[in-house]
N, C-alpha and C positions, 0 to 999 in steps of 0.2 A: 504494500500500500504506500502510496505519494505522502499523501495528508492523511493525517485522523479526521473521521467523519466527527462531525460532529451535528448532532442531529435536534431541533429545537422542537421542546416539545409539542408546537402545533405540526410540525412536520412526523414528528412522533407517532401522533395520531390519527395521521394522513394514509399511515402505510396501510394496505389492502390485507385483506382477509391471509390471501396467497403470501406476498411478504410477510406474512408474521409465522401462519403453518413452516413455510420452508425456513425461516429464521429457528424454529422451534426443533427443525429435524436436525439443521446445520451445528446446533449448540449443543445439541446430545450426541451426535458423529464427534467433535470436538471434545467435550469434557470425556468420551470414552477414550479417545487417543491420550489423552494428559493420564487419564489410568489408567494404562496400558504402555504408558511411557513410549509411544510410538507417534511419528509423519502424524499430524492429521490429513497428511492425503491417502496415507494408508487405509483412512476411513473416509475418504472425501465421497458426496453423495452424489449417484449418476441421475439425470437429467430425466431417463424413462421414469425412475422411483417416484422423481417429485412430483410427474406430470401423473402417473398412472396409479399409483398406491395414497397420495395425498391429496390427490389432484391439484397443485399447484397449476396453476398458468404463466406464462413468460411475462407477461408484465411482472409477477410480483418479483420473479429473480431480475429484470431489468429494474426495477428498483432498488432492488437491494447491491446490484451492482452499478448505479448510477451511486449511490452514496458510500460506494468505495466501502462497503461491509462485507463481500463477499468475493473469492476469487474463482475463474472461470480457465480450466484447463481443458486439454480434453486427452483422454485415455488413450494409451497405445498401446494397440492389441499387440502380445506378441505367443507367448504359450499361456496355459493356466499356470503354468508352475512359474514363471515367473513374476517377480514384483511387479506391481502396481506401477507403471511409468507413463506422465505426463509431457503435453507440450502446450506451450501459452497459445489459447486460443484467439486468433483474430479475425473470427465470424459474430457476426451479430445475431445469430440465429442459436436456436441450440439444437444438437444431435444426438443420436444415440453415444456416442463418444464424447458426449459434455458432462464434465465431472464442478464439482462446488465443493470448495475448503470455507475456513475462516483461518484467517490469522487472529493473532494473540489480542490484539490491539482491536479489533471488531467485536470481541466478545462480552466487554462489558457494556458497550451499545446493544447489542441485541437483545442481552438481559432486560437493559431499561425498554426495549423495544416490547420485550414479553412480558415486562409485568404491566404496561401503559394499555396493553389487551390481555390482558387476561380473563377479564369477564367473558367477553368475546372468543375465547380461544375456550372456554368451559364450558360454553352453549356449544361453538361445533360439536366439538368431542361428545358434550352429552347427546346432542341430535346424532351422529353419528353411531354412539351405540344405538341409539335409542332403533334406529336404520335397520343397523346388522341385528339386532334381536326378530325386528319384523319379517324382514327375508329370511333369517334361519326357523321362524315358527310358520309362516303362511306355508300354504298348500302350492308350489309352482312349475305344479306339474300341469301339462296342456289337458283341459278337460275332455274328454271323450265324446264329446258332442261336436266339440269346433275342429279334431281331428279330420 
């Protein structure tokens, strides 16, 4: 990072639904690299994960990397067995080979970024269960008539 973000709190509370989920996954990837004494890019998060398991959208990672909180590489495939290795990406777009760190200095911003939502961020998650309980108890098999 150039400059420490610095983020005021009407800006704070500007960030989208999506910047705060991916902010939320990014700071847990993080503090597990710190215990595990390892790269956080060894845990850095791929692109599919945020888009398709969080549903994140590229706006919110374009904000979070307009405010210089987040870094954007992208993976280089080479065997399974070997490490994790990156290259600076310079697409504006993201791909299946876009991966997302935090450095040191971004994490206590994102903190203030997650508790400034948190109410917001306990309604998803509770709607969210609330979601998955519905799909895992209804009936969603095709009825035998519309066959």
């Amino acid at each position: 990072m150039k400059r420490k973000s610095r983020l005021s709190c009407k800006l704070i509370h500007s960030a989208s639904l999506g910047a705060v989920l991916a902010g939320e996954v990014l700071v847990l990837a993080y503090d597990s690299a710190q215990r595990l004494e390892i790269n956080p890019w060894k845990l850095a998060v791929r692109w599919p994960f945020l888009r398709q398991s969080i549903g994140v959208q590229a706006d919110g990672l374009h904000w979070l990397l307009s405010q210089e909180l987040l870094l954007h590489q992208e993976e280089t495939w080479s065997s399974s067995e070997a490490p994790r290795q990156f290259r600076p990406s310079q697409r504006k777009h993201f791909t299946a080979r876009s991966c997302f760190a935090l450095e040191e200095e971004a994490v206590p911003v994102l903190r203030a970024l997650l508790a400034a939502h948190a109410s917001q961020l306990a309604t998803y998650q509770q709607l969210m269960r609330q979601l998955r309980l519905q799909i895992q108890t209804e009936d969603w098999h095709v009825d035998s008539e519309m066959a």
